[in-house]
N, C-alpha and C positions, 0 to 999 in steps of 0.2 A: 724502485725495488722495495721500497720502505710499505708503498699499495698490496703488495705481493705477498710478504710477510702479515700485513694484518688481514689479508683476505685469507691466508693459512688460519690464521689464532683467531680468524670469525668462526672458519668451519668447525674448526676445533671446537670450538663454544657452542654451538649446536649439538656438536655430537657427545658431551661430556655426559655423565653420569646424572646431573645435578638438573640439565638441560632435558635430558629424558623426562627423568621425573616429572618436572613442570609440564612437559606433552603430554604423559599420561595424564595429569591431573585437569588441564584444561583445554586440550586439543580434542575436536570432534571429526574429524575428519571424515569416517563414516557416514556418518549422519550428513555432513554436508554436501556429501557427494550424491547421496540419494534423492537429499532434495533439491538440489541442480536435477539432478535426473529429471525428477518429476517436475518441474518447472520447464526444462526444457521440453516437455510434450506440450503445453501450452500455451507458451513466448517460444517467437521464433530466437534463435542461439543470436541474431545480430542485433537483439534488443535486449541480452542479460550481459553486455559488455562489463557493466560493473561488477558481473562476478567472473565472468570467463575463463578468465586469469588467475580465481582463488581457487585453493584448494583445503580453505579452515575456517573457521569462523574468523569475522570482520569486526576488528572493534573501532568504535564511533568513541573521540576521548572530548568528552565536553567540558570544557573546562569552565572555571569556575565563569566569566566574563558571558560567555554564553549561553550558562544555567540561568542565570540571572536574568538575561533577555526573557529566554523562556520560561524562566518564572512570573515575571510581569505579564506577560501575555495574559496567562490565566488569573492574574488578580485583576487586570483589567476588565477582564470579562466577566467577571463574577459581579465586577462594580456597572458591568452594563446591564446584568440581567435585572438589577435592582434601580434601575435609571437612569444611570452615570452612560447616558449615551454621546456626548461632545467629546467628553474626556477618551471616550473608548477610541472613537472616530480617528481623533488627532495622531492619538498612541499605535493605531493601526498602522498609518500610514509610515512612520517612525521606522515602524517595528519592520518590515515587509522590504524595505530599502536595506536596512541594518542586516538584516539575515541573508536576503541576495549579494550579499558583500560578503559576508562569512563562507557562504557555500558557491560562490563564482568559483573559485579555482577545481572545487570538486566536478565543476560543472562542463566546464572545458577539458577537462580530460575526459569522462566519463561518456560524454554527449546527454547526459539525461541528468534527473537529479530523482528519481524514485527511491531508491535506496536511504538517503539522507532523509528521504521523506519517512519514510516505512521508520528511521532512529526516533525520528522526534515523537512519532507517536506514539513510539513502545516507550520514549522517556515519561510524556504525558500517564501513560498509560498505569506505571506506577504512581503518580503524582494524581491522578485526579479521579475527585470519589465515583463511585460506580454507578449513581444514579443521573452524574453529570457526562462521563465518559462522550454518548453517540453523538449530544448534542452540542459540545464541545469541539471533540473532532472534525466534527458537519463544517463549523464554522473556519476550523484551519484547514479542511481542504479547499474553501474558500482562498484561504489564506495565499496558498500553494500557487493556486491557477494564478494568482496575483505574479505571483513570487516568479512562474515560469514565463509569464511574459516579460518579463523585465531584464531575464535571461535569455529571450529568445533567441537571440543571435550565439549563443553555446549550447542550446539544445537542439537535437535533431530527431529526437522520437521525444512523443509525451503517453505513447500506448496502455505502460505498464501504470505510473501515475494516475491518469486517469479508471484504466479498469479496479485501481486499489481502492478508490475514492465509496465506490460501488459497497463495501466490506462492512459487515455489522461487526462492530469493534466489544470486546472483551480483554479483560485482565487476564484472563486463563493461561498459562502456559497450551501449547497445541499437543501436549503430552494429554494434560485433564479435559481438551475440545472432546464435546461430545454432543449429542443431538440434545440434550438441555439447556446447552450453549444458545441453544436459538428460540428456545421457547418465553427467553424474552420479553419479543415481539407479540401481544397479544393475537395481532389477526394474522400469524404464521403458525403459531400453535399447532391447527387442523395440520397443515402442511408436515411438520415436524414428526408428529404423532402418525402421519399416512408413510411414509419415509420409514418411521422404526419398524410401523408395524409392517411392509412389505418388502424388506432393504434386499430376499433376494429376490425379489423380483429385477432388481436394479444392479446392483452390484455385486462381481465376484468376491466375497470375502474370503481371505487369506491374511494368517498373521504375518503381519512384514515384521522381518528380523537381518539383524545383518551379524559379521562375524566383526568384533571391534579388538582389533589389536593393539597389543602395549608393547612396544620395539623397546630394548633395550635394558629391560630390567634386572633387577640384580637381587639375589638370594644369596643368602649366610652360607659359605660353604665352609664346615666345623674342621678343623684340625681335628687329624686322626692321632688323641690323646694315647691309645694303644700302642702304635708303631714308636710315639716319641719316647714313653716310659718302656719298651719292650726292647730298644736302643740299651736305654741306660742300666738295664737290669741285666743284658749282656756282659755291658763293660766290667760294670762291679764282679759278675762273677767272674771273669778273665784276671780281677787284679785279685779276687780271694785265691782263686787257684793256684797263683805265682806269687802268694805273697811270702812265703815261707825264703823262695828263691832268690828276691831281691831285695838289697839295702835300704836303706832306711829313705832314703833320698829318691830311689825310682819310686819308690808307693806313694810318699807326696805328691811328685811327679804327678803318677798315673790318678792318684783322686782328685788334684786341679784339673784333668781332662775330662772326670765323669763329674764334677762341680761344671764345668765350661758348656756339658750338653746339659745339665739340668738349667742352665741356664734359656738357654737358648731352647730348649723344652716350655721352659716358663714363659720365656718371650711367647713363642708363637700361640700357645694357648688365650692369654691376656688380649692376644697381639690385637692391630688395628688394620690390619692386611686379610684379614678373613676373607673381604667380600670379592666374590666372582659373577661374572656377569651369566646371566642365562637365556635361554632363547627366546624369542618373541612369545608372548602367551598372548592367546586371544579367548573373548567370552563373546558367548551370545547374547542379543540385545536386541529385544522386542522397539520397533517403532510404532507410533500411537496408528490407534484403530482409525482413526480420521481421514487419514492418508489413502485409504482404499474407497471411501465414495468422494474422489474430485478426479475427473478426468473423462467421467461415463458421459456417453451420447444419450442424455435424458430424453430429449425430444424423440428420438428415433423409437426409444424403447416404448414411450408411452404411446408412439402412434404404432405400435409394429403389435402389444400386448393390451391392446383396449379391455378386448373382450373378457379376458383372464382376470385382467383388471377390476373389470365391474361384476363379475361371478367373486373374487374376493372382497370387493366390500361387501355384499348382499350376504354372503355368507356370514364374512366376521361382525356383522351389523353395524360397519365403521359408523361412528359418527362425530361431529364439528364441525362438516362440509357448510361454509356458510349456504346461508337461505337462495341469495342471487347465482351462485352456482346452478340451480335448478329452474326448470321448464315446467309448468301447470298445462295441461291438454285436458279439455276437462275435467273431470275431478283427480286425473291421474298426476303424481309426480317424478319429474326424471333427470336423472343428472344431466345438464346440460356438459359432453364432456368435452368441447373443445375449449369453452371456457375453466373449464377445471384444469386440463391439461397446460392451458396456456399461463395459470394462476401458479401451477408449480413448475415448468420451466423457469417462470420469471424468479420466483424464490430460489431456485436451483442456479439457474448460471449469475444471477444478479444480484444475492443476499448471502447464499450459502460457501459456492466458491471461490469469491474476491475473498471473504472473512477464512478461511482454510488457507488459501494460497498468502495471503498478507502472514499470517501466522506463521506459514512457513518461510517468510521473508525473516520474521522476527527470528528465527529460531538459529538465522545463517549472520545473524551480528549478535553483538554485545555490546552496551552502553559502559565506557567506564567515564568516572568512578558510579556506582549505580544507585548512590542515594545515601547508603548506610555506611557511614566512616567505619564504623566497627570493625566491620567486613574486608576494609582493606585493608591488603598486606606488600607486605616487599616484594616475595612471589610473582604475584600475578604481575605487580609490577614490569618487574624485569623479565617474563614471559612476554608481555605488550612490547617490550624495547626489543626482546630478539624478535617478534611476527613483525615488526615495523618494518626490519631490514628486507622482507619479503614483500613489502608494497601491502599488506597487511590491516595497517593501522590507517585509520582518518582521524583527522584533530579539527576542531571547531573553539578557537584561532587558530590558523597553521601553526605546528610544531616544526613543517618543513620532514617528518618523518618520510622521505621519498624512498621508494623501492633502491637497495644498493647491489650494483656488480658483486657475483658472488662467484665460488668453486665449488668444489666436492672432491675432499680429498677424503677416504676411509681410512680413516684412523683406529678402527677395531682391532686391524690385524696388527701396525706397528705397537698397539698398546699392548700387545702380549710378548713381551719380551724379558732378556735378562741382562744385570746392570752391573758394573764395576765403579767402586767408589773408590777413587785412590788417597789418601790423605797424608799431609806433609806439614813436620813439627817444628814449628821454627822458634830460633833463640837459642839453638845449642850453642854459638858459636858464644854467644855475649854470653852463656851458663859457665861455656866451660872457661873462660876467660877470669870469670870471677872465682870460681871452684877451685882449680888449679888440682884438681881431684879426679882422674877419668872415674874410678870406683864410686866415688860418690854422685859423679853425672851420669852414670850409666842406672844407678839406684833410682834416682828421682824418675830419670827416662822408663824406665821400667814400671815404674807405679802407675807413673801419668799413661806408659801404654796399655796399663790393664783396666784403667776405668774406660778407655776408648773402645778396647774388647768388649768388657761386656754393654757396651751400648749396644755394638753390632751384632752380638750375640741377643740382644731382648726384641731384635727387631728380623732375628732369624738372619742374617749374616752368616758366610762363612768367610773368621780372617784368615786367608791362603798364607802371606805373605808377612812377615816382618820385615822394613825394608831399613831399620837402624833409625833412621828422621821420620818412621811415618809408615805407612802400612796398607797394604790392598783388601780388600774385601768386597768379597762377590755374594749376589742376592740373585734366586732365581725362586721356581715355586719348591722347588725340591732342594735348597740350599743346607738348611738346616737337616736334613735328612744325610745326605752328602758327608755334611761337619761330625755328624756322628758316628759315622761310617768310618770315617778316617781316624777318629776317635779311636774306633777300635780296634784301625788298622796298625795305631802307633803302640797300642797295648799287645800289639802280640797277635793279631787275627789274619786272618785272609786279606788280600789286597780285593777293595771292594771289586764287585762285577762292572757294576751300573755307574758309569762317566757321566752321560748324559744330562747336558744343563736341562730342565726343564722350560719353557717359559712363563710368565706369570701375570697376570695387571698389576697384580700387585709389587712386582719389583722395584721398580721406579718410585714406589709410594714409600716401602718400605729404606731406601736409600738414601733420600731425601731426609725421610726424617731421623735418621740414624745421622746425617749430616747435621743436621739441626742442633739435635742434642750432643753433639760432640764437639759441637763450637761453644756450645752452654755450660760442658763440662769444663772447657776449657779455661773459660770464665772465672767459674768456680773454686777449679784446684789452683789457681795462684792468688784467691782469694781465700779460701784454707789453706793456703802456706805461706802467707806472707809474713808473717812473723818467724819463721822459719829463715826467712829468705835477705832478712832486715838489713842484715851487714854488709851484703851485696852493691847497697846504694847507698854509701855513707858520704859521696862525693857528690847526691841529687842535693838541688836546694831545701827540697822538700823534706827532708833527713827529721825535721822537727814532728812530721804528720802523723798521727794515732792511726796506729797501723791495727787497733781491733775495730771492729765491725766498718771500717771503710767499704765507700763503694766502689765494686769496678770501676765506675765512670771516672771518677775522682783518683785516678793515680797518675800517677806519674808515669810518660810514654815510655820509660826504661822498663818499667814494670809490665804496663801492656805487650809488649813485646816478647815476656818471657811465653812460652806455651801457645801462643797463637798455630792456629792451624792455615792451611789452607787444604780444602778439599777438589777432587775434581768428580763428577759424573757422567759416566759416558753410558747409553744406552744401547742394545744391538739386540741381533741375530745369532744364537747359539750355531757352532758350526761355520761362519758366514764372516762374525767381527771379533768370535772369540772363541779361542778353544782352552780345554781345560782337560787336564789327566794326570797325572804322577811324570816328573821331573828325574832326573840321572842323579840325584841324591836322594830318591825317593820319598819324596815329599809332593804334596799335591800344588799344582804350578796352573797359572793362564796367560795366555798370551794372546796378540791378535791385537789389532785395533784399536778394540774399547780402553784396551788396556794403556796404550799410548796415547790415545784420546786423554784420558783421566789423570793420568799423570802432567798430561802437560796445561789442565786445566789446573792442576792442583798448585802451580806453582803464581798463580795468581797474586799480585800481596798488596792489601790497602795497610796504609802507617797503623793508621786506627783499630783497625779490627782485623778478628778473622775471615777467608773470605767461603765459598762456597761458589763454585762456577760448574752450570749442569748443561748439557748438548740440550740440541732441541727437543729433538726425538725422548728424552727420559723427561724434560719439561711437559709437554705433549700427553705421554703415559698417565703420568703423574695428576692433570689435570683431566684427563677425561675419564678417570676414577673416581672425582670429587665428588662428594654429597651433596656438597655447599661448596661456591667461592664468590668472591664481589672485589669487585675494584678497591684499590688502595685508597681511595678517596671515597669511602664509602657515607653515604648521610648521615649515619645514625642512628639512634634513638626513636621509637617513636612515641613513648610513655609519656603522656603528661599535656603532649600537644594539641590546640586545637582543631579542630576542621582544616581551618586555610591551611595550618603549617605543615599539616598529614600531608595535605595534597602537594605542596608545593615541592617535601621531601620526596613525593614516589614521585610527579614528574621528570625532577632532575634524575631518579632512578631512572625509570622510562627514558631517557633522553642520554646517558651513560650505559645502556647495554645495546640502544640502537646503535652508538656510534661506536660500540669497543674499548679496549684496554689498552689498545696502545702497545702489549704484552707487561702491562703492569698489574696483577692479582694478589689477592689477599686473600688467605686460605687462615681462618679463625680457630676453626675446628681443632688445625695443627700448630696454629700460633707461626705458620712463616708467611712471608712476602715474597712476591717473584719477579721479578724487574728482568724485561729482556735488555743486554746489552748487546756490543756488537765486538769482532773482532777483526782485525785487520792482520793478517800473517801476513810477514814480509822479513827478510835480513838483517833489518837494523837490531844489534844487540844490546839488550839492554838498557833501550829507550824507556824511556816514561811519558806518558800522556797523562792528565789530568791523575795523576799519583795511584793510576791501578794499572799494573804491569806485569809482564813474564819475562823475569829477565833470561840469558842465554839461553831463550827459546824465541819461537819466531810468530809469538804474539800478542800481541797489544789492545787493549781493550780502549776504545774509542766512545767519547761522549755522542760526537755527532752519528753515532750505525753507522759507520762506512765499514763493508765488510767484503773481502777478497784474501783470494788465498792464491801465492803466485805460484805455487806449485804443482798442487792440487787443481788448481782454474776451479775449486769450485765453493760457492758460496755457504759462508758455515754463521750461521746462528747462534747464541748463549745468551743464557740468564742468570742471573746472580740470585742466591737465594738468602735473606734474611730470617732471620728470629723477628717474630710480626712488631712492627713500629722504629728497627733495627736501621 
C-alpha cells in the first residue's frame, strides 16, 4: 500500500505548479518529436530502439570519474601528436577496456551503443579546440569500432555507428548549421558553393515550424479591489443611516463588522492566493533551415536534371569545378558529368548528411553537468531526477536511475476545490481551574479568539462559526465576498442571493497557511502574556524563571499547554462534501463531511506542540499550486563551494527527486513542512500510540502508515503540517 501512496505523490509531483515550470523551461518535446520523425525516414524504426521509447530530450550524466577518463584521452593524444607514441599506445589500451565497462550495461539493454557515442563526442566537442576537432574524432571513431568488438556479444546492429563515423564534425549548434559549415573542407568548397547556388534545383524549401506548447502555466489573476471596497462602503452607509436609531453598543458592534471586512479586503488584496492557473499557450517556433536539404534523392535528381543542370552552370558562369572533373577532345573542354555527378553524391550522402543527421542526434540529448559550474543550478537538477523516473536519464558510473512503475492521476480538477479548517483551543480546563473566574476566562478566550479571526480574515477566510473551544472557517474563491455579504446581512440588509461556494486552487493554499500562522500566534500570545499569567504556576519548580523575554521553547510544559491549538483540514466538492446557507437562527452555517472530516482531525494532540492534521486531497491542492517545494532534507547552500562539492550536492539532488519524498516536503516560500502520516480508525477510545492521538474519537495516528478505517472500509491518508524546521 505504502508503493501506491507514493506512486500517488510521484504523479502529484509531476503535475505541480513548480514541475510545470521546469518543463517549460527545459523540456523540448516538439522538437524531439520532429527529429525522430526525420530520422525515422532514414534508419529503419528497429535500429533507433534507444530512442523509441523517448519522448524528450535524453540526458547523459558524466560524472566526475568518467570526465576524467575522458579528459585523459585527449591529453594523451595531444602528447602523441608531439611523439609521446608508447605512452599513448599503452594508455589506449587502458582506456577502451575502462569505457567498455562503463557503457556494457547501456549496451545490453539498448542492443547498440551509437547514442553514447554521438554523447562523447558532443562532450569532446565543447572541449576540444576547433582546428583539432575532425582529426581527433577520426581517431575516437577508431576508438569505438575497438570499443564495439569488445561488446560484441550485446550488440546487434552497428549501422547507425558506423553511418555517424562518416559526419564532418563541427562545434555549431544544428540551429547555426549552414552550407559554410562545410566549406571547411578545401576541396568541397566547389561542392558547397554548386549546392547554394542551385539548392532549388534540389530541394523543396519550406520553413519547418511547429506549434510549442507550455501546459500548465499560471498567470496573476488581480483581486477585484472595486467589488471588495464597493462591499465596505455599503456597509458604512447602512450603519450611518441607522445610526441615530441605535445605542451606543450596536454601532461598536456594527463598525468591528465593517473593520472585520476591511480586513479581510486587505488580506486578499496583499494576499498570496492570487495565482490562477491558465490554459495551455503555445508559440510558434521556426526549426533550422538545414533540416530541409537531408533526405533528397540526390542521385536521381542529378541523373533526371543533367541538362537544366549544365544550361545553369553555362549560364551563371559557375566556377571551382576542379580541373580532372573535365574532358579535353581536341581543343575543346567539357564537363566530364558522371564524374562530377558522382563527386557530389559522395559529398552529399557521405560528408554532408552523416554531419546534419549526427547534429540532429546531438540536438535529442543533453550532457550534464556541461562543462561550466556557473551554469548549474538546483533546477535543472531536480528536472534530471523527475525525467530519470521516466527511463530518461543515463549516468556514466551507473546512478541505477532505472525507468520506475508509474499512474496518472489528474489532479487539476480535485485541485479546484473548497476547504474547511476547523480549529480547537485547548487548556481551558487547566485556565479555568486556576482562574476560578468564568468572566475572566471567557475575556482572555475572547481576545485569543480574535487574533485567530483576523489570521483567517488576511487570508480571505470566512469565520462561519464560533464553536466556544475553537472555531470553523471556510475558504473558497468567493469566501471573502460571501463574509461581506453576510456582513451586511447582520447590519440590516437583504439576505444575500448568491450561496454558492465557489471553487478555487487557491483554497487549500490559503488554509494551510492560515493554519500555520495560527499555531504561530498561538506561540506568541502566551509569550505576551506570561507575566500576566505568573501566578498561575506558583506550584512549577521553575517559579524562580525570568518570565521577560523567555523563549517558548524554554517553558515549562504547564505553560505550553495553555492556548495550544489543534487544527483540522478537510478538502472537497461544494455541493457533494459540503453545504453551506443560513441556519434556523439565521446565521450562516456548513455542514457535510468536510466539516466532520475537520473536526475530527482537529482533535489531534502532541504534549509538545500544536498540531495541524490536513486530508490528502487539500495536501494534494495545496502542493500542486506550489512555485517551489524540496524535500525536508534538502542540500543546501551552494555559495562558496567548489566544483567537486557543487556536483556532488546536485547529484544527491538528482537522486532525491528520482526516488521521491516519501510525502515528506518542505515548502520555504511559506516557511511549513509537510510530513505524511497515517491513521488507523478503529473503537479503541482514547488510546495513544506514540503520544499523537484522538481521543473519544476513532483515530489514531500511527508511526508505522498502517491505515484502515473499519467502517468506512476505506483507506484514508494525513499529513501533519509544521512551521518549517518545527
Amino acid at each position: 500500500m505504502d508503493d501506491s501512496i507514493q506512486q500517488i505523490e510521484a504523479s502529484l509531483e509531476k503535475q505541480t505548479r513548480y514541475i510545470s515550470n521546469l518543463r517549460n523551461k527545459y523540456e523540448d518535446k516538439e522538437k524531439f518529436s520532429i527529429f525522430f520523425e526525420i530520422l525515422k525516414k532514414r534508419f529503419l524504426i528497429s535500429r533507433l530502439t534507444s530512442l523509441s521509447d523517448k519522448k524528450d530530450i535524453i540526458y547523459f550524466i558524466f560524472q566526475k570519474e568518467f570526465r576524467r577518463l575522458l579528459d585523459q584521452l585527449y591529453k594523451e593524444y595531444m602528447n602523441f601528436l608531439v611523439g609521446k607514441k608508447e605512452e599513448f599506445e599503452y594508455f589506449l589500451d587502458k582506456f577502451e577496456t575502462d569505457v567498455a565497462k562503463y557503457i556494457e550495461y547501456y549496451a545490453q539493454a539498448s542492443g547498440d551503443i551509437y547514442l553514447i557515442e554521438v554523447a562523447i563526442r558532443k562532450y569532446y566537442l565543447q572541449k576540444v579546440k576547433d582546428k583539432d576537432i575532425n582529426r581527433f574524432l577520426s581517431r575516437l571513431n577508431l576508438i569505438f569500432g575497438v570499443i564495439r568488438k569488445i561488446l560484441k556479444k550485446s550488440i546487434a546492429d552497428e549501422h547507425i555507428s558506423r553511418y555517424l563515423e562518416r559526419s564532418l564534425y563541427s562545434k555549431e549548434r544544428i540551429d547555426n548549421l549552414g552550407w559554410d559549415s562545410f566549406r571547411k573542407n578545401k576541396k568541397d568548397i566547389w561542392i558547397v558553393d554548386f549546392f547554394e547556388e542551385f539548392e532549388d534545383l534540389f530541394f523543396d524549401w519550406s520553413e519547418i515550424s511547429l506549434q510549442e506548447n507550455h501546459s500548465n502555466e499560471y498567470v496573476e489573476e488581480p483581486p477585484d479591489a472595486k467589488q471588495i471596497f464597493e462591499n465596505v462602503k455599503k456597509q458604512l452607509e447602512k450603519v450611518l443611516t441607522n445610526i441615530d436609531s441605535n445605542d451606543a453598543d450596536v454601532v461598536i458592534d456594527n463598525l468591528n463588522r465593517i473593520e472585520s471586512s476591511i480586513k479581510i479586503g486587505k488580506g486578499i488584496l496583499r494576499g498570496v492566493f492570487k495565482v490562477e492557473p491558465s490554459k495551455n499557450r503555445s508559440e510558434k517556433v521556426k526549426l533550422p533551415r538545414i533540416l530541409n536539404y537531408v533526405g533528397e534523392d540526390i542521385k536521381e535528381k542529378l541523373k533526371s536534371r543533367k541538362e537544366i543542370i549544365l544550361n545553369k552552370l553555362e549560364e551563371k558562369k559557375f566556377r571551382g569545378i576542379p580541373a580532372d572533373l573535365f574532358r579535353r577532345k581536341m581543343f575543346i573542354k567539357t564537363l566530364d558529368f558522371d564524374k562530377f555527378r558522382e563527386r557530389i553524391e559522395n559529398f552529399y550522402y557521405n560528408t554532408f548528411e552523416p554531419a546534419v543527421y549526427h547534429k540532429i542526434f546531438e540536438s535529442m540529448i543533453r550532457i550534464w553537468p556541461d562543462g561550466d559550474f556557473k551554469n548549474l543550478c538546483k533546477d535543472e537538477a531536480r528536472w534530471i531526477g523527475m525525467k530519470a523516473r521516466e527511463g530518461a536519464v543515463l549516468s556514466f558510473p551507473d546512478l541505477k536511475l532505472h525507468k520506475k512503475e508509474s499512474i496518472h492521476f489528474d489532479f487539476w480538477q480535485i485541485a479546484r476545490a473548497v476547504t474547511i479548517l476547523v480549529y480547537d483551543i485547548r487548556g481551558s480546563t487547566f485556565m479555568g481551574e486556576k482562574l476560578h473566574s468564568a468572566e475572566k476566562e471567557e475575556g482572555i478566550r475572547k481576545h485569543f479568539q480574535k487574533q485567530l479571526i483576523d489570521i483567517a480574515l488576511k487570508y480571505g477566510g470566512f469565520p462561519v462559526k464560533d464553536t466556544g473551544d475553537g472555531g470553523i472557517v471556510l475558504f473558497s474563491k468567493n469566501s471573502h465576498i460571501l463574509y461581506m455579504d453576510f456582513n451586511r446581512y447582520r447590519l440590516g440588509d437583504k439576505v444575500p442571493e448568491e450561496f454558492t461556494l465557489k471553487p478555487s486552487l487557491d483554497s487549500p493554499v490559503r488554509a494551510v497557511l492560515c493554519a500555520k500562522d495560527m499555531i504561530l500566534e498561538a506561540e506568541k500570545f502566551v509569550k505576551d502574556n506570561l507575566k500576566n499569567y505568573e501566578d498561575w504556576f506558583k506550584e512549577v519548580k521553575e517559579r524562580k524563571i525570568e518570565f521577560h523575554g523567555i523563549s517558548y521553547d524554554k517553558l515549562p510544559p504547564e505553560f505550553k499547554k495553555i492556548f495550544q491549538i489543534g487544527i483540522g483540514i478537510a478538502t472537497g466538492q461544494q455541493g457533494v462534501d459540503i453545504s453551506f446557507g443560513i441556519n434556523a437562527f439565521g446565521e450562516p452555517d456548513v455542514t457535510g463531511n468536510l466539516v466532520r472530516n475537520a473536526n475530527l482531525y482537529s482533535k489531534a494532540k502532541d504534549p509538545n506542540q500544536s498540531v495541524i492534521i490536513a486530508d490528502a486531497r487539500t495536501i494534494y491542492s495545496f502542493l500542486f499550486s506550489l512555485a517551489d517545494f524540496e524535500p525536508i532534507t534538502d542540500s543546501g547552500s551552494f555559495k562558496g563551494s567548489d566544483p567537486d562539492n557543487i556536483e556532488k550536492k546536485l547529484v544527491k539532488e538528482i537522486k532525491e527527486w528520482y526516488n521521491g519524498f516519501d510525502g515528506q516536503y518542505r515548502v520555504k516560500k511559506y516557511g511549513v513542512d509537510i510530513s505524511r502520516i497515517a491513521a488507523k480508525i478503529n473503537g479503541i477510545k482514547g488510546a495513544q500510540i506514540d503520544e499523537t492521538h484522538i481521543p473519544e474519537k476513532r483515530v489514531i495516528i500511527k508511526s508505522e502508515k498502517e491505515i484502515f478505517d473499519t467502517k468506512a472500509g476505506k483507506i484514508k491518508i494525513f499529513y501533519q503540517i509544521l512551521p518549517e524546521g518545527g
